[in-house]
C-alpha positions as CSV (number, residue, x, y, z in Angstrom):
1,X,3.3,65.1,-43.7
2,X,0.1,63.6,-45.2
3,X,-2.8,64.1,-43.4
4,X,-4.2,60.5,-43.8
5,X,-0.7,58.9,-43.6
6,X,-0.6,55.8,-41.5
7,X,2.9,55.0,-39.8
8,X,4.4,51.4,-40.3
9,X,7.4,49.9,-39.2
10,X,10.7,49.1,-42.1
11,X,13.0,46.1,-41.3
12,X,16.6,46.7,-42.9
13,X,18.1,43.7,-43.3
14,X,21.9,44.3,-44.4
15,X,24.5,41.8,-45.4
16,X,27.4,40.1,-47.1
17,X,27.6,36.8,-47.7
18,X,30.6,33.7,-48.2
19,X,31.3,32.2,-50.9
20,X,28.6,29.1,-50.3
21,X,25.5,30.6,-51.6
22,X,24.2,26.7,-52.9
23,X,20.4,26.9,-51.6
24,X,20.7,30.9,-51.2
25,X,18.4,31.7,-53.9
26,X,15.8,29.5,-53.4
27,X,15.8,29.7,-49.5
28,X,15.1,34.1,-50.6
29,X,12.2,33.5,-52.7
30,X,10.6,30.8,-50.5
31,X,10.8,33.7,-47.6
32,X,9.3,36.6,-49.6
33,X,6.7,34.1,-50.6
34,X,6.3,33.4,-47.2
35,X,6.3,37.0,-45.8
36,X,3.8,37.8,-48.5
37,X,1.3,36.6,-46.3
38,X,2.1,36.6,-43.2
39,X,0.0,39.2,-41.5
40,X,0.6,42.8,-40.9
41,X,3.3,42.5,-44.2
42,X,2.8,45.6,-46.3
43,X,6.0,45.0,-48.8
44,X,9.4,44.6,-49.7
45,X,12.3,45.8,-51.8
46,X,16.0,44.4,-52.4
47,X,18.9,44.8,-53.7
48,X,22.1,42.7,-53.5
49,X,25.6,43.1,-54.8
50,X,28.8,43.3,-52.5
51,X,26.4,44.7,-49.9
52,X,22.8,42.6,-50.0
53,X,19.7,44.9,-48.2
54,X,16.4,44.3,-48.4
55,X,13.6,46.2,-46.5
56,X,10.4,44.3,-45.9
57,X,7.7,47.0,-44.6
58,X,5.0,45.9,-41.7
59,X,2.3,47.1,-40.0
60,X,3.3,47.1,-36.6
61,X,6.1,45.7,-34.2
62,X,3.7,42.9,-33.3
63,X,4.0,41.3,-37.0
64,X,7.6,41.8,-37.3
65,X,7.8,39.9,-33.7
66,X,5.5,37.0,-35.5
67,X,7.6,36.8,-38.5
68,X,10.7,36.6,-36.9
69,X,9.2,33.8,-34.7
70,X,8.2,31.9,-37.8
71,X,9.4,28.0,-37.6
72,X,10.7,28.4,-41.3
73,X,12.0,31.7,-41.2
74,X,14.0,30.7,-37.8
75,X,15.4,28.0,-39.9
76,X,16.2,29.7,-43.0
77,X,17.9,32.1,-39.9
78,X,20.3,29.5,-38.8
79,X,21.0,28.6,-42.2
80,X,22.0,31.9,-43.0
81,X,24.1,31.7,-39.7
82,X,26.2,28.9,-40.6
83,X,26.4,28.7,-44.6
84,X,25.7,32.1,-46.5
85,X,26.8,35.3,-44.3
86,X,29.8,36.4,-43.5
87,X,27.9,39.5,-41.9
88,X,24.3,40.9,-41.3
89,X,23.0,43.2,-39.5
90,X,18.9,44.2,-39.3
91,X,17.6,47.7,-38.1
92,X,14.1,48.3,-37.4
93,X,12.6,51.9,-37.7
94,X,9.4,53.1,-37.8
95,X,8.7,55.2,-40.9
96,X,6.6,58.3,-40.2
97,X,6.5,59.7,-43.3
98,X,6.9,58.7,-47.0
99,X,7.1,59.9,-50.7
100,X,8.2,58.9,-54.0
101,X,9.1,60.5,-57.2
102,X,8.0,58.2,-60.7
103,X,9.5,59.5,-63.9
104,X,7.1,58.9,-66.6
């Protein structure tokens, strides 16, 4: 493990959605733009085909409690709810150590 590694928190969001996705796209982009600055965010990274997951990395459980309590993102929520998944799921884990590999 690093020596001046700094946990953080990871939020897995997993899904599949219905066949409405009218308003899907821009609804996603208005709530990365919107998690960019919330506090505590650190990042996020997604991926969506028959299985959509995106994990948005934060600080500590205290921002991921504030961004879930966000009036927008509790509405973008419900929409999600009743239009665009058929399933989702969201795990939250505390990463402890990372690393990454860059081919040049």
């Amino acid at each position: 493990m690093k020596k001046d590694f700094t946990p953080y928190y990871a939020v897995i969001f997993s899904s599949t959605q219905t066949e409405n996705t009218n308003g899907y796209l821009e609804m996603s982009n208005k709530m990365a733009s919107l998690a960019k600055v919330q506090d505590g965010f650190l990042g996020m990274e997604s991926a969506r085909n028959k299985i959509g997951i995106t994990v948005s990395y934060w600080r500590d459980l205290e921002s991921i409690s504030q961004w879930k309590q966000n009036t927008e993102h509790i509405l973008a929520q419900q929409k999600g709810q009743e239009i665009w998944y058929d399933w989702y799921r969201v795990r939250i884990c505390k990463v402890v150590n990372d690393y990454e590999f860059l081919h040049k």
